[in-house]
C-alpha distance (Angstrom), angle and dihedral (degrees) to the residues before:
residue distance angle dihedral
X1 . . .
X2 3.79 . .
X3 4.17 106.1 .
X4 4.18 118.1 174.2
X5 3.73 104.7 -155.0
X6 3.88 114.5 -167.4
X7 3.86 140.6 153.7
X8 3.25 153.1 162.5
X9 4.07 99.1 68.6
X10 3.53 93.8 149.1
X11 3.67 104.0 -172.6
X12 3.72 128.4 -153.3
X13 3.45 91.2 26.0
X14 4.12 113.5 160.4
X15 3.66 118.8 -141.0
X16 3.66 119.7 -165.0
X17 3.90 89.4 -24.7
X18 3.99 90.3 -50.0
X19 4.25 117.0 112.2
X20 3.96 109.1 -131.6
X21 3.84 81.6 -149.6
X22 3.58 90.1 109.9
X23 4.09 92.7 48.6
X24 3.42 96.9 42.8
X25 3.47 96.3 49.0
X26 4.22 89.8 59.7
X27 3.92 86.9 48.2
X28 3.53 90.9 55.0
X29 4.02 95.8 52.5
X30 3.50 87.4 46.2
X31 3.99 91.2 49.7
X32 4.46 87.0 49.4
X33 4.17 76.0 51.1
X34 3.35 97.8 57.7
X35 3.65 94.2 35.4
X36 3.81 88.0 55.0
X37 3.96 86.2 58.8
X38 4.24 96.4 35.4
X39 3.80 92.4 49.0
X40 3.64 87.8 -168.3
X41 3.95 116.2 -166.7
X42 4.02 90.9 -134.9
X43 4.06 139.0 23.5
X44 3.57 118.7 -142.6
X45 3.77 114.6 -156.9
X46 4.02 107.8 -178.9
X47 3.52 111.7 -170.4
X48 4.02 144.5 -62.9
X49 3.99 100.0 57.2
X50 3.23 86.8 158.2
X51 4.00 134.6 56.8
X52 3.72 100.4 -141.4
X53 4.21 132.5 14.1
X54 3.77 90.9 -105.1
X55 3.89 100.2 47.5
X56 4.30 110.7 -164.8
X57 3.47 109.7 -107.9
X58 3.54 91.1 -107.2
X59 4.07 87.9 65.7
X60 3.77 94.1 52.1
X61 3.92 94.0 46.6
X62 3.55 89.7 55.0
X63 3.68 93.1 52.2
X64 3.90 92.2 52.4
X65 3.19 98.3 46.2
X66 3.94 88.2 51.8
X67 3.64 89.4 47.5
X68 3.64 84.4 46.8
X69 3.51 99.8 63.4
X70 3.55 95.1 32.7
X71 3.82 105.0 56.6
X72 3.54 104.5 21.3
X73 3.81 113.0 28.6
X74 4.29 88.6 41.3
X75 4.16 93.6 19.3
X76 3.68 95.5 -127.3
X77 3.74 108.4 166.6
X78 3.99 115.6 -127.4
X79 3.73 135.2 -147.3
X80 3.75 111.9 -172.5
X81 3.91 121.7 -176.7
C-alpha cells in the first residue's frame, strides 16, 4: 500500500502583507502532478490546511478544488485530521 502523508499546507496565509494564494496554488498543481505519477492508494492530510480559523474564501476554494481533483476526478482516498 502506497500512502502520501503531508500537512501543514496552511492556505491563505499572509506574509508581510503579501497572500501566498498565488504560491500555493502552483504547489498544489504540482502536488496533483506528482500524484498523477505516485498513484498512491491513500492521502494523508495532517492538520493546519489552513493559515487562520476563518480561512478567506479564496483559501477554502482552493482546497476543494484540490480535493476535487484529487479524490474524485483520480479517486484518491483522503484522510484529513
Amino acid at each position: 500500500m502506497k500512502i502520501v502523508h503531508t500537512a501543514d499546507w496552511h492556505l491563505g496565509r499572509i506574509l508581510n502583507g503579501k497572500s501566498l494564494l498565488e504560491d500555493q496554488s502552483y504547489i498544489l498543481e504540482q502536488f496533483i502532478e506528482a500524484m498523477r505519477e505516485e498513484r498512491p492508494d491513500v492521502i494523508v492530510i495532517a492538520g493546519d490546511l489552513y493559515d487562520t480559523s476563518y480561512p478567506n474564501k479564496n483559501a477554502i476554494k482552493l482546497l476543494e478544488q484540490t480535493i476535487d481533483t484529487l479524490n474524485l476526478e483520480m479517486n484518491i482516498p483522503f484522510i484529513i485530521l
